[in-house]
C-alpha positions as CSV (number, residue, x, y, z in Angstrom):
1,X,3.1,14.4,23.8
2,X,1.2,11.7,26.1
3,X,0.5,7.8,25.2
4,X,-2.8,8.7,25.2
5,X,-2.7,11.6,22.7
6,X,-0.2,9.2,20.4
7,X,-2.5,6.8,20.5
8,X,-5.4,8.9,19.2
9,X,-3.5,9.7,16.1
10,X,-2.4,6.0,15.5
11,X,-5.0,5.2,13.0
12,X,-4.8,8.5,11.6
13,X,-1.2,7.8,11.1
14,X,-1.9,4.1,9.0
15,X,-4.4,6.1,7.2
16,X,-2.4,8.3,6.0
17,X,-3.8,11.2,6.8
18,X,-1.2,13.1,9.0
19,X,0.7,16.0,7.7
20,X,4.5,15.2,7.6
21,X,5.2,16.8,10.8
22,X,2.9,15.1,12.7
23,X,3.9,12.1,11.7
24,X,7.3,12.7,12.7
25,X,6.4,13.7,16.4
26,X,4.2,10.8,16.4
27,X,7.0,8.3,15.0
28,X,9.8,10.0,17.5
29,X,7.6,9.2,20.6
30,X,6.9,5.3,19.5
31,X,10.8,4.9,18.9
32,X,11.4,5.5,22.5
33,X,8.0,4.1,24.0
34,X,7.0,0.1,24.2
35,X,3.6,0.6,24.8
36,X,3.1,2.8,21.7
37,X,4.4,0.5,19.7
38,X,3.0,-2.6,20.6
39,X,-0.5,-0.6,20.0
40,X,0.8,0.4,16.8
41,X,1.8,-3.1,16.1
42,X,-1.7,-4.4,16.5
43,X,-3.7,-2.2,15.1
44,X,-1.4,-1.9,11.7
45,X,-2.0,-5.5,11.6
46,X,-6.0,-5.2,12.1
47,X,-5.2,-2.4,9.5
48,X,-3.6,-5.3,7.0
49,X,-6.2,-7.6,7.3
50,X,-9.5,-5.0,6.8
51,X,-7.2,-4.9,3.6
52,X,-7.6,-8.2,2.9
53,X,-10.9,-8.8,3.2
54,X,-12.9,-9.9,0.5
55,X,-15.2,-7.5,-1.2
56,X,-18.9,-8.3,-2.4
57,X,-19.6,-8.6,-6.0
58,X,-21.8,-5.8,-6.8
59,X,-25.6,-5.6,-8.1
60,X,-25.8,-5.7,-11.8
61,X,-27.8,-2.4,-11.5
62,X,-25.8,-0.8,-9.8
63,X,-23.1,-0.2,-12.9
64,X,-26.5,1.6,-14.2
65,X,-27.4,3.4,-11.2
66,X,-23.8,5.1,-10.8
67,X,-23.6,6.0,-14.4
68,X,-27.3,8.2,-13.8
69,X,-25.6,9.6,-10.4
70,X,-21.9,10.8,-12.0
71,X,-24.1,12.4,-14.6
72,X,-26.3,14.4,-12.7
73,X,-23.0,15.2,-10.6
74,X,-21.5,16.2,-14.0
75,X,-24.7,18.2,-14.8
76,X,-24.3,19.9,-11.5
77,X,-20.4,20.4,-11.4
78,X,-20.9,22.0,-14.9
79,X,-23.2,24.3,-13.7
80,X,-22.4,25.2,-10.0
81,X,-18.2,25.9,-10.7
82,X,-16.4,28.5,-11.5
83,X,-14.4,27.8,-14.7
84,X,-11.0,29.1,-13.1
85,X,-11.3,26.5,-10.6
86,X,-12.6,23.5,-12.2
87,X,-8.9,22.0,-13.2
88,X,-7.6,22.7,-9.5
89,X,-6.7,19.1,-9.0
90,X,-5.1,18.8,-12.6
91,X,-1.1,18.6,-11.8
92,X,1.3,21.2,-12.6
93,X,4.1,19.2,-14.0
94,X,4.2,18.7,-17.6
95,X,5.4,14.9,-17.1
96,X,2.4,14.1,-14.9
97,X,-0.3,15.9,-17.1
98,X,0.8,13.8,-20.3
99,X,0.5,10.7,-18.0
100,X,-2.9,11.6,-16.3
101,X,-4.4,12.6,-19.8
102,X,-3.3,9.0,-21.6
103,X,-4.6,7.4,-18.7
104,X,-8.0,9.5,-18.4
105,X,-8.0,8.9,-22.2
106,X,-7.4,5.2,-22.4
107,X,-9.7,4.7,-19.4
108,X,-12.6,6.5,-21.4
109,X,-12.1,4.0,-24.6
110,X,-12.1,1.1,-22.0
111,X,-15.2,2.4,-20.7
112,X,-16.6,3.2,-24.0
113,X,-15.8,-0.1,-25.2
114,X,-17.4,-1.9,-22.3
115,X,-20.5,-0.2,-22.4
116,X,-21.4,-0.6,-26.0
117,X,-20.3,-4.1,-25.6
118,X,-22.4,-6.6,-27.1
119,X,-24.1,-9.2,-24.5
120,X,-22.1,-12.2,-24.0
121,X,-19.1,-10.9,-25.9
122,X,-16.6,-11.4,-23.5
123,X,-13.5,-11.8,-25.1
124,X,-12.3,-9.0,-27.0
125,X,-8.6,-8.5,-28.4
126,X,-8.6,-4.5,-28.3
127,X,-10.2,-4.7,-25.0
128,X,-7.3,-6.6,-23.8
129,X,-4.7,-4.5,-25.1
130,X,-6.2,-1.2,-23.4
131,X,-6.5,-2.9,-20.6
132,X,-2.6,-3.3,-21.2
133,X,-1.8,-0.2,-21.7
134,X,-3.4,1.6,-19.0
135,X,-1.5,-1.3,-16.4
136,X,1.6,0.1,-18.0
137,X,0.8,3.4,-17.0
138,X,0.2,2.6,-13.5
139,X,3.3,0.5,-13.5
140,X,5.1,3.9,-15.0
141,X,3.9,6.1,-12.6
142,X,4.5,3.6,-9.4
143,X,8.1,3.4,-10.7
144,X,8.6,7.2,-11.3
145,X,7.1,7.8,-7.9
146,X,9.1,5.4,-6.0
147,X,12.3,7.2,-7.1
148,X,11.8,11.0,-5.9
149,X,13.5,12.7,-3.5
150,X,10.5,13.5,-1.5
151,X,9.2,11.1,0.8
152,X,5.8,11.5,0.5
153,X,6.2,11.1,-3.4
154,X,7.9,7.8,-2.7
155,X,4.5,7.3,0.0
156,X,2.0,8.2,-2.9
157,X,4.1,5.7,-5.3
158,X,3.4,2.5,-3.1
159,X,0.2,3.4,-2.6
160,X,0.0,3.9,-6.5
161,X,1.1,0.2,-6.7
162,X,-2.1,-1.3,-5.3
163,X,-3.8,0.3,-8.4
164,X,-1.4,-2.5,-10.7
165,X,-3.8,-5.4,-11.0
166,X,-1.3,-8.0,-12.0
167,X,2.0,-8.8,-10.0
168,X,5.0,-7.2,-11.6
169,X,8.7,-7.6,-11.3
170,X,9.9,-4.3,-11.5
171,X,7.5,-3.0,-9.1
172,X,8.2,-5.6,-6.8
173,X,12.2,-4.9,-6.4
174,X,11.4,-1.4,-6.4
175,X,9.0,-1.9,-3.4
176,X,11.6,-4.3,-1.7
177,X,14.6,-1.8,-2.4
178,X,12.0,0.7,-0.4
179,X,11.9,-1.9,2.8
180,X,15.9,-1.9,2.9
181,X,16.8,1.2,1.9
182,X,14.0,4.0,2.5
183,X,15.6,6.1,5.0
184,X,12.0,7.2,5.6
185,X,9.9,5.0,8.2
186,X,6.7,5.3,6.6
187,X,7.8,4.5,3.4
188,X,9.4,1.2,4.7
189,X,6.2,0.4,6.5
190,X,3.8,0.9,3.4
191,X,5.9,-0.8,1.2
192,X,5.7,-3.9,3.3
193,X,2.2,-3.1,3.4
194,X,2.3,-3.5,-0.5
195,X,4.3,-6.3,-0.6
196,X,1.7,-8.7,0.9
197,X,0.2,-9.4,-2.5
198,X,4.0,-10.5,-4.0
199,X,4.7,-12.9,-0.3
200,X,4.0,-16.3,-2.8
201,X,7.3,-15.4,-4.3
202,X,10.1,-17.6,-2.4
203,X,12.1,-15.1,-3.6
204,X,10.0,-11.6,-2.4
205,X,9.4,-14.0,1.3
206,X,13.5,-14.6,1.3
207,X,14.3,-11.0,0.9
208,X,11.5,-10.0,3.6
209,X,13.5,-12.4,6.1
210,X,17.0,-11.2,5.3
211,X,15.3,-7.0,6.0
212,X,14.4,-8.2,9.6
213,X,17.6,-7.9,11.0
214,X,19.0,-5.0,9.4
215,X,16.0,-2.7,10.4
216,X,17.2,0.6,12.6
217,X,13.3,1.0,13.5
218,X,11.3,-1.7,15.5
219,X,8.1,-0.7,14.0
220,X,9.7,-1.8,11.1
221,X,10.9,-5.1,12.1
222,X,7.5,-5.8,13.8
223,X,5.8,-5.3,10.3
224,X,7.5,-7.5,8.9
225,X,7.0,-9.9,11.2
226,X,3.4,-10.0,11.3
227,X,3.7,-9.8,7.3
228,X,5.8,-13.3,7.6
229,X,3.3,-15.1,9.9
230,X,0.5,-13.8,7.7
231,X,1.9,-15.4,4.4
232,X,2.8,-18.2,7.0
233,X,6.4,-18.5,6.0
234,X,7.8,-21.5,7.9
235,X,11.5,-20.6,6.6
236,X,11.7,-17.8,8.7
237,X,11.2,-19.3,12.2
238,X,15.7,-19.4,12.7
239,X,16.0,-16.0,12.3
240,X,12.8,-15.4,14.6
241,X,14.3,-17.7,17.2
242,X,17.4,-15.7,16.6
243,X,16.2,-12.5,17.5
244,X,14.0,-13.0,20.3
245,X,17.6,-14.8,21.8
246,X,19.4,-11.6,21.1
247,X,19.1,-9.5,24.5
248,X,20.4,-6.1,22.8
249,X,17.2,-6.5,21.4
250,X,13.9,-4.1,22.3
251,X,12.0,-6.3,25.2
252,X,8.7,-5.6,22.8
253,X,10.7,-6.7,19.6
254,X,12.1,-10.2,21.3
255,X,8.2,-11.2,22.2
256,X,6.7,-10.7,19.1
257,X,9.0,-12.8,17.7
258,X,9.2,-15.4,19.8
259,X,5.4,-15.1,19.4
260,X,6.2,-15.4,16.0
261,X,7.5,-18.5,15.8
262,X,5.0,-19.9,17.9
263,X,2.5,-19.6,15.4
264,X,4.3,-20.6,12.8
265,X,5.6,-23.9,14.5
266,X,2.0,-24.9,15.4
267,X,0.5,-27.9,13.4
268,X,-1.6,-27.0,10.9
């Protein structure tokens, strides 16, 4: 397969969007070309910060405005499907329908709740403990993910952990157990991916250091690179100065690092 061809499906590849074969072509081609991944390298780290940019609030209205549209959609749905094949995206295992159905019905008292909310009432205990529960749920399901055999199961369960609004501790070592010991490549690279909203943790930033050297795939080590100059860990700059010394290194590898430690030794 050419550069140019791998280079096309990049993006698609970050997105998410390849089929598992595909992917592995793609990720056996970077593995032996510089070039590739050095463009993989940037654009994943373009990739990270469209991630991190900050969203708008939006218009008051439009809370109103999407609650006419879903149902009219509804309306239509209701009348324009057959019944056989309204449930197709309902899952087939027992464990996930009991899951999905708690959350679809805690999500529909939350949004019961808020809508017949008084104005100005914005504290409200049961609220709260909703809230709660459905963030337990997601923390469940990330966990439960994270341990299948299947790699794209482990794949959906870090991307599941973006839904967890609040920082939590079992998720996080379960994200950093993915970096180190994943023995699928695209599992290691979205969990580092995930990890970006745990780096304040001295401890989360310490473990990310200590994965750099023990990486078998460069892609890898570059992400976490980039992922420590992003957070702007300081800490890290021996082991960076380390490894773009170590001439068994890849050529690509040594520069981003020494790169690396560049930035992070510049004055603030």
């Amino acid at each position: 397969m050419s550069c140019e061809r791998i280079r096309e499906q990049i993006p698609e590849i970050l997105a998410g969007r390849l089929d598992s074969a595909a992917r592995e072509r793609v990720i056996a081609h970077v593995e032996t070309c510089s070039a590739c991944r050095a463009e993989v390298a940037d654009l994943g780290a373009v990739w990270r910060g469209l991630e991190n940019m900050q969203m708008p609030e939006p218009d008051p209205a439009m809370k109103a405005r999407f609650m006419e549209v879903l149902e009219a959609y509804q309306l239509g749905l209701c009348s324009a499907t057959p019944p056989k094949s309204r449930w197709s995206w309902w899952p087939a295992h027992p464990v996930w329908q009991t899951a999905l159905a708690a959350m679809l019905l805690l999500a529909g008292l939350i949004g019961g709740r808020y809508l017949m909310r008084p104005a100005g009432n914005e504290t409200n205990p049961q609220m709260a403990q909703l809230q709660n529960q459905v963030e337990g749920l997601r923390q469940m399901v990330t966990l439960s993910l994270l341990q299948q055999q299947s790699p794209s199961a482990r794949l959906r369960g870090v991307n599941y952990s973006y839904q967890i609004a609040q920082p939590d501790s079992d998720v996080e070592q379960a994200l950093l157990r993915a970096v180190t010991h994943d023995p699928n490549v695209n599992v290691r690279l979205a969990a580092i991916d995930a990890l970006a909203k745990y780096a304040a943790s001295p401890q989360v930033r310490r473990a990310l250091r200590d994965a750099v050297p023990i990486q078998d795939s460069p892609m890898v080590q570059v992400a976490l690179i980039d992922l420590l100059v992003q957070v702007k860990d300081s800490d890290a700059v021996p082991a960076l100065q380390k490894l773009a010394a170590d001439a068994q290194s890849d050529e690509m590898l040594r520069q981003r690092a020494a790169d690396a430690v560049k930035k992070l030794e510049a004055p603030k």
